[in-house]
C-alpha positions in Angstrom: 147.2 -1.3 109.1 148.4 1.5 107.7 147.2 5.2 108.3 144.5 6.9 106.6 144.7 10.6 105.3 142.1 12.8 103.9 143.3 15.0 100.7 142.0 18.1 100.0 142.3 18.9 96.5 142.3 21.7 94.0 140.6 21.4 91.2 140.8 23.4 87.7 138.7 26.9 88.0 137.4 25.9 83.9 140.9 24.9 82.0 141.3 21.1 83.0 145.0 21.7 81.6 145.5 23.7 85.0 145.2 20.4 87.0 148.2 19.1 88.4 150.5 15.9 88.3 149.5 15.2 92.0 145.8 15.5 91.6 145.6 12.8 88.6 147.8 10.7 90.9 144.9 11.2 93.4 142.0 10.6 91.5 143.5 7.7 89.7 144.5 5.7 93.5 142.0 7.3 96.4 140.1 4.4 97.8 136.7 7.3 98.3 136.2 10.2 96.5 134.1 13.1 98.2 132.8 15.3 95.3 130.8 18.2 95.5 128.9 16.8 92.1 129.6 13.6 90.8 129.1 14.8 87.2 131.2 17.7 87.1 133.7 14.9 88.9 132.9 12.6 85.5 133.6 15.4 82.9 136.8 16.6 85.4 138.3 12.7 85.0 137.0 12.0 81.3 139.1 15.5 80.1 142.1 14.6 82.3 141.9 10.9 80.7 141.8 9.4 83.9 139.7 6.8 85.6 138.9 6.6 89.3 139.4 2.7 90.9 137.4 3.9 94.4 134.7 4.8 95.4 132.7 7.8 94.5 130.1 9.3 97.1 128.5 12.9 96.6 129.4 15.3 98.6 127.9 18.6 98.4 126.6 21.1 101.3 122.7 19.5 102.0 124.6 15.9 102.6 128.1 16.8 104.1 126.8 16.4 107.5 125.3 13.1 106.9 128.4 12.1 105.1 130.7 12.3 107.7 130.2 9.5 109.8 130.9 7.1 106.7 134.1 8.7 105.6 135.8 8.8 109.0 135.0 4.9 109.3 137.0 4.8 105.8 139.4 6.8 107.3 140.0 4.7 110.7 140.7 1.7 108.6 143.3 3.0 106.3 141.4 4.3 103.6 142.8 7.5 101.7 139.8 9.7 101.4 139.9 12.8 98.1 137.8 15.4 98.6 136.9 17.6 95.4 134.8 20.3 95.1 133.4 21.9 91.8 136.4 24.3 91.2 139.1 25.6 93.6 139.8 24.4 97.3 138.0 22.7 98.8 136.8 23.8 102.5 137.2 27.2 101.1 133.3 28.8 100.9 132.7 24.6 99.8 132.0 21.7 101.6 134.9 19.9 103.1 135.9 22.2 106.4 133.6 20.3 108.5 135.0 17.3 107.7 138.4 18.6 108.2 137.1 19.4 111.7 136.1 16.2 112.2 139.4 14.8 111.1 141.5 17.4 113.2 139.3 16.2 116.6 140.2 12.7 116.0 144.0 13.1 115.3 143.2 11.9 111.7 145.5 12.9 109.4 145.0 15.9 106.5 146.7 16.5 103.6 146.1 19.2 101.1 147.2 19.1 97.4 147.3 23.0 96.1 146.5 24.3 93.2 143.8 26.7 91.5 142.0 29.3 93.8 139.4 31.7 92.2 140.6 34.1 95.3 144.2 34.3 95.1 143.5 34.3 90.9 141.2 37.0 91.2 143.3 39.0 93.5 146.4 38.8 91.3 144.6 40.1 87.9 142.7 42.4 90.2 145.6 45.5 90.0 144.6 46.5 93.3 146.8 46.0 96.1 147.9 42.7 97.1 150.3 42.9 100.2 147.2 43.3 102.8 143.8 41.6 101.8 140.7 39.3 103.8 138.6 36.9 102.4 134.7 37.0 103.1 133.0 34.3 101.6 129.7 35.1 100.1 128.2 38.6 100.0 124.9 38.0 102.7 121.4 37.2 100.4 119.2 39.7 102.5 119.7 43.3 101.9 119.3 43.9 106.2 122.6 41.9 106.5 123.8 43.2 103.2 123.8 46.6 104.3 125.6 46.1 107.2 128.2 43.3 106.5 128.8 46.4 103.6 128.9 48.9 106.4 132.2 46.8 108.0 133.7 47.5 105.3 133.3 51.3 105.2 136.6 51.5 106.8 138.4 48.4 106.0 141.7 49.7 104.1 143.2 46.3 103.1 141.8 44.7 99.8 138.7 42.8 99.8 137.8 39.5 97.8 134.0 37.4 97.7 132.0 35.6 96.0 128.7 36.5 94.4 125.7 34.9 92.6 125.4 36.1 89.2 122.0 36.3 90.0 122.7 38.7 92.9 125.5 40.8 91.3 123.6 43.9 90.4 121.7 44.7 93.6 124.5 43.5 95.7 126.9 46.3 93.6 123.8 48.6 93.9 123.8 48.5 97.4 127.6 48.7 97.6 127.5 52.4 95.6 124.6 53.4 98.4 126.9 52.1 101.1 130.5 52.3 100.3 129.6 55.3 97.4 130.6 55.4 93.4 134.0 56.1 93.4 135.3 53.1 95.7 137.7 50.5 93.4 136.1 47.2 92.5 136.7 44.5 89.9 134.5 41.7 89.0 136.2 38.8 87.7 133.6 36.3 85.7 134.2 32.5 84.5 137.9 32.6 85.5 139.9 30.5 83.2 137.1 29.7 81.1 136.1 30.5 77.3 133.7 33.5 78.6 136.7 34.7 81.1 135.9 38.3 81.7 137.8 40.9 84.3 136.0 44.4 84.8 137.5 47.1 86.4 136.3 50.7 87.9 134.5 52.2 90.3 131.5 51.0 92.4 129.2 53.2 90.0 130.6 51.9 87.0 130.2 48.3 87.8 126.3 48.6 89.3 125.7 50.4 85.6 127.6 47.7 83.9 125.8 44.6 85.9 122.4 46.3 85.4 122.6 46.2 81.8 123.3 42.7 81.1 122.4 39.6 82.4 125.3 38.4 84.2 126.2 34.4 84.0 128.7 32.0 85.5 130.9 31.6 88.7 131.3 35.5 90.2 134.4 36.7 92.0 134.4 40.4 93.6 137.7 42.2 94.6 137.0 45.3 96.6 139.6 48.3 96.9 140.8 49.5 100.4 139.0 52.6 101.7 142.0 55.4 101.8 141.7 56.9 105.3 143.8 60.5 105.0 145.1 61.4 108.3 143.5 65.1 109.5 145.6 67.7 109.8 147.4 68.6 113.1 145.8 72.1 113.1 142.3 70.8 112.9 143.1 68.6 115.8 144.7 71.5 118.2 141.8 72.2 119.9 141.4 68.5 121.4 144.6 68.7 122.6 144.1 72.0 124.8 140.6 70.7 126.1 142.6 67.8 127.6 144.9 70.4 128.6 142.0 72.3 130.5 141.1 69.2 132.0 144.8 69.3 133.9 146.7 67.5 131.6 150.3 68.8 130.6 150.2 70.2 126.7 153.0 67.4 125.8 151.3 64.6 127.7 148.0 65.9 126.1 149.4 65.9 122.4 150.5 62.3 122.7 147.5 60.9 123.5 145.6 62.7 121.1 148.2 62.5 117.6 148.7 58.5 118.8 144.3 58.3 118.7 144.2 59.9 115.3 147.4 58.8 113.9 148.9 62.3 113.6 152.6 63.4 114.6 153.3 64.3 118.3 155.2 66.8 117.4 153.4 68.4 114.8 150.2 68.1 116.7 152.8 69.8 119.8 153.4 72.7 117.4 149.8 73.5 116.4 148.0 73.5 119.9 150.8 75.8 120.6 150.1 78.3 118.3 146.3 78.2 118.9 147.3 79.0 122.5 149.0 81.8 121.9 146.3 83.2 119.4 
């Protein structure tokens, strides 16, 4: 019998000309197909001129669970099982990591096919910085946890991406301004590859004034700037160094521990509590 594997497979963001080689190959010879929604699945195959031989089972967030049981059976006996969500990666803030899970627990094997991610897209047209960035999902519906999942990132200095309803957009960015204040860099990047694309840039304040005049429509992906942190200056920071040195520590020892705390220089930090010493 031979092995089964579970793909994962990206799908086209809106474009169906940015599907690849590999993922009509799938379609076309996977014995199941997991889909988030069998008709965006329909439209997918009907624009890629492809038809799918297996079988087709819906696979979307309120049945994943239930699913599960049936496609590792598939899976024991050889079957190669394509999951597909309704754009992008699968597993990736849409169902399929579960199953992956599942698979990994059983020593089942899991393939991925890459291809188009509304994070790494949004990201790269962001023009904010790109070497150091997290991923967090979906913004939290309730303003409680709103507030403070905002509030972690006060002081997060690599770039931010998530997802948003467009139904959400404009209190979620209102909030943001309260939290995180006007001038903090943000881009909103609407119906990625599609006719309607749009890419807005600016500050906090700017976007809450540009979401609250429009209804906003289609699949919404938010890339937050870094917050800046600007190291203080060693003079401000003299003083901690000679209350540690009151406390018996020597004025060297003392201006280590304080410049390596607050990400100053030793030896400038050195210099300053020795001239507020001798003042």
């Amino acid at each position: 019998m031979s092995e089964g594997v579970l793909l994962l497979a990206a799908t086209p963001l809106g474009d169906p000309g940015d599907a690849s080689a590999r993922l009509r190959d799938a379609l076309a010879t996977a014995d199941v197909v997991a889909a988030e929604d069998t008709r965006r699945l329909s439209r997918l195959t009907s624009a890629l001129g492809v038809s799918v031989r297996g079988s087709v089972v819906s696979f979307y967030e309120d049945v994943e669970r239930a699913r599960i049981p049936r496609l590792l059976e598939e899976l024991r006996g050889g079957a190669t099982v394509l999951v597909v969500s309704d754009a992008g990666m699968p597993a990736v803030s849409d169902p399929g990591y579960r199953l992956v899970a599942a698979c990994v627990a059983e020593g089942l094997r899991v393939r991925c096919l890459p291809g188009p991610s509304a994070v790494l897209a949004a990201l790269a047209v962001s023009g904010l910085p790109t070497d150091r960035f997290c991923f967090e999902g979906f913004a939290p519906r309730a303003d409680g946890k709103r507030r403070s999942w905002l509030a972690t990132l006060a002081a997060e200095q690599r770039t931010t991406v998530f997802f948003e309803s467009p139904r959400r957009l404009a209190s979620l960015l209102a909030v943001a301004v309260d939290v995180l204040g006007a001038a903090r860099p943000a881009v909103v990047c609407r119906e990625l590859t599609k006719t309607h694309e749009e890419i807005v840039r600016g500050g906090l304040g700017d976007l809450a004034a540009w979401a609250g005049e429009r209804d906003v429509l289609g699949e919404v992906t938010v890339v937050l700037g870094g917050a800046v942190v600007v190291a203080p200056e060693p003079d401000d920071l003299a003083d901690e160094v000679l209350a540690l040195v009151a406390g018996g520590r020597r004025l060297k020892d003392a201006a280590r521990a304080v410049a390596s705390e607050r990400g100053v220089s030793t030896n400038a930090l050195y210099e300053a509590a020795v001239r507020l010493r001798g003042t």
